[in-house]
C-alpha positions in Angstrom: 95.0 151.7 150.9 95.0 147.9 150.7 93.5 145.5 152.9 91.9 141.8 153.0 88.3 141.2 153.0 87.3 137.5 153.6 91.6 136.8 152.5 91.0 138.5 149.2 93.1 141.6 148.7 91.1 144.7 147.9 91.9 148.6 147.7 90.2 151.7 149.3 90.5 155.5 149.0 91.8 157.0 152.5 90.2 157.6 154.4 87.8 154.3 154.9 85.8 153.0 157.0 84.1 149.3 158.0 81.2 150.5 155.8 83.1 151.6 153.0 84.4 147.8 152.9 81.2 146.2 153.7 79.8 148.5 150.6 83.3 147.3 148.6 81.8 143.6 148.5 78.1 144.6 148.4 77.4 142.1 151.5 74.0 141.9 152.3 72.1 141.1 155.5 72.4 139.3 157.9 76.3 139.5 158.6 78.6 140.4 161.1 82.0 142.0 160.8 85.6 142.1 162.5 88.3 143.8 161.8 91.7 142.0 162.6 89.9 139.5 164.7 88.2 141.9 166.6 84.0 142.0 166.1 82.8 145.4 165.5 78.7 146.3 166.4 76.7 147.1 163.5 76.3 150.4 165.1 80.3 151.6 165.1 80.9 150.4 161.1 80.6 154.0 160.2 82.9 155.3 162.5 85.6 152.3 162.8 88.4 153.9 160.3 90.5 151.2 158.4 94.0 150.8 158.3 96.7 150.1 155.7 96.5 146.0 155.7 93.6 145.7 158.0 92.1 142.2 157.8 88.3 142.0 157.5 85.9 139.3 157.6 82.6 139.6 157.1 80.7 136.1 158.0 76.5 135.3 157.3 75.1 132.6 159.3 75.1 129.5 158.6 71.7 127.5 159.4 71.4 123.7 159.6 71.7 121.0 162.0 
């Protein structure tokens, strides 16, 4: 299945989940995730099943004044 993870075009086995794309890029903590806009809780990235063109973006923090 294809989909976009921070605009960059990636492919996963079906079926995948938010943590099989977060495990795709090897994104370390802290981050937070959305799928097609939408945030997702740490907590449902095992259970939020991807589909065909899904957009993700994973974003760290950003510290600084």
């Amino acid at each position: 299945m294809k989909i976009s993870i921070n605009q960059l075009p990636h492919e996963l086995s079906e079926p995948a989940t938010l943590a099989d794309a977060v495990a795709c890029i090897q994104a370390q903590p802290p981050f937070a995730a959305a799928v097609n806009l939408q945030f997702v809780p740490q907590s449902q990235y095992h259970h939020w099943r991807l589909q065909a063109n899904d957009r993700i973006d994973i974003i760290a923090p950003v510290t600084g004044g």
